[in-house]
N, C-alpha and C positions, 0 to 999 in steps of 0.2 A: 400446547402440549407442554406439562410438566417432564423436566429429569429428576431421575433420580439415582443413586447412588449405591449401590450394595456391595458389599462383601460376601467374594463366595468362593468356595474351593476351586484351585483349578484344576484341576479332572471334573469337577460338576459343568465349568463352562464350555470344557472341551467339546464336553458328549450335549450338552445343550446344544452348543452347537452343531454339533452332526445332525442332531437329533429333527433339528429348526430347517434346516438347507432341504434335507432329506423329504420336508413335506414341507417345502418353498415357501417358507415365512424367515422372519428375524427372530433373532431370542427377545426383543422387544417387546413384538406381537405376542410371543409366545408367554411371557411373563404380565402383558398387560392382556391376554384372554384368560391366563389364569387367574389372577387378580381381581378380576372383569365376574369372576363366577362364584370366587367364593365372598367376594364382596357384596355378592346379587344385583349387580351392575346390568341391565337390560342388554342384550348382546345387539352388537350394530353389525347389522351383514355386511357392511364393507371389509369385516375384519375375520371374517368368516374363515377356516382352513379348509387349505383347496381339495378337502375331501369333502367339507358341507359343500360347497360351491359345487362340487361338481355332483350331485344328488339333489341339488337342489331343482325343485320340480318336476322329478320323475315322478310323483306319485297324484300327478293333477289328470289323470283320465283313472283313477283308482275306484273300482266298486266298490264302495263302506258297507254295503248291503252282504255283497259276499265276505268280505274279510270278517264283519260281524258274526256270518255266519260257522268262521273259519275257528276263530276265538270260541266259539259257543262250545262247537263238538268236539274242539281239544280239550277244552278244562272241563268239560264235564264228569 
């Protein structure tokens, strides 16, 4: 793992910080998933925020037949 260095306001790090705790990551994580996206960096589920994590696999008993059906007759 590379470091790196940046300059940044402090009131931008403060609230990063709130920001990172508040949804149990680092500004790390938080600067290296954003980074990570607009770079088109393949996203690694280890680094996943514990909102993916926790939705992660609810939708594996999911009907695609119905939802298909769901998608059909609302945009119609």
């Amino acid at each position: 793992m590379a470091k790196l260095t940046l300059s940044v306001d402090a009131s931008v790090i403060a609230r990063a910080k709130r920001y990172a705790k508040q949804r149990g990551m680092s500004v790390s994580q938080m600067v290296e998933t954003y980074l990570g996206a607009v770079a088109g960096a393949a996203p690694d589920a280890s680094r996943d925020t514990p909102v993916l994590r926790s939705l992660r696999g609810t939708l594996k008993k999911a009907d695609l037949e119905e939802y298909r059906r769901h998608l059909a007759a609302r945009y119609r």
